[in-house]
Steps between C-alpha positions, in 0.01 A plus 500: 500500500346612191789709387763208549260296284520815240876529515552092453303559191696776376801352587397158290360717201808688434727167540276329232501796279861561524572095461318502220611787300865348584378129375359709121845747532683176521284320225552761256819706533697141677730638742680764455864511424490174276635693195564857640750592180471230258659589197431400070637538208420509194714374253519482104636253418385149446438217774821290423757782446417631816599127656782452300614852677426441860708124430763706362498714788456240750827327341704823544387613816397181701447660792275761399204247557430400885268203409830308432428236137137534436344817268147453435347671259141431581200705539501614885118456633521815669521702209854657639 
């Protein structure tokens, strides 16, 4: 009886330890796969030129951008 007793407790120690490192892995990192190959650039040239161009390019090449009329230009919150 005793060991069944000592193997319930192992069993419940590891799933809290490993539930909790997940919840702080989580926490920290998010998940994983949210921005796998995000890509910047860095461009010189000032704010409004760089509009003006992607207009001009959306004018030429409509289709080039899937999100159909709208082209936002504000700051994303997840830093991508």
């Amino acid at each position: 009886m005793r060991t069944l007793k000592f193997t319930i407790y192992v069993i419940l120690a590891v799933s809290f330890i490993f539930f909790v490192s997940e919840f702080f892995r989580r926490r920290v990192g998010a998940f994983a796969g949210s921005y796998p190959f995000a890509k910047t650039w860095k461009i010189k040239a000032p704010i409004n030129e760089v509009k003006e161009a992607i207009l001009d390019l959306k004018v030429t090449y409509p289709d080039i951008f899937v999100e159909g009329d709208s082209l936002l230009f504000a700051k994303d919150h997840t830093g991508y």
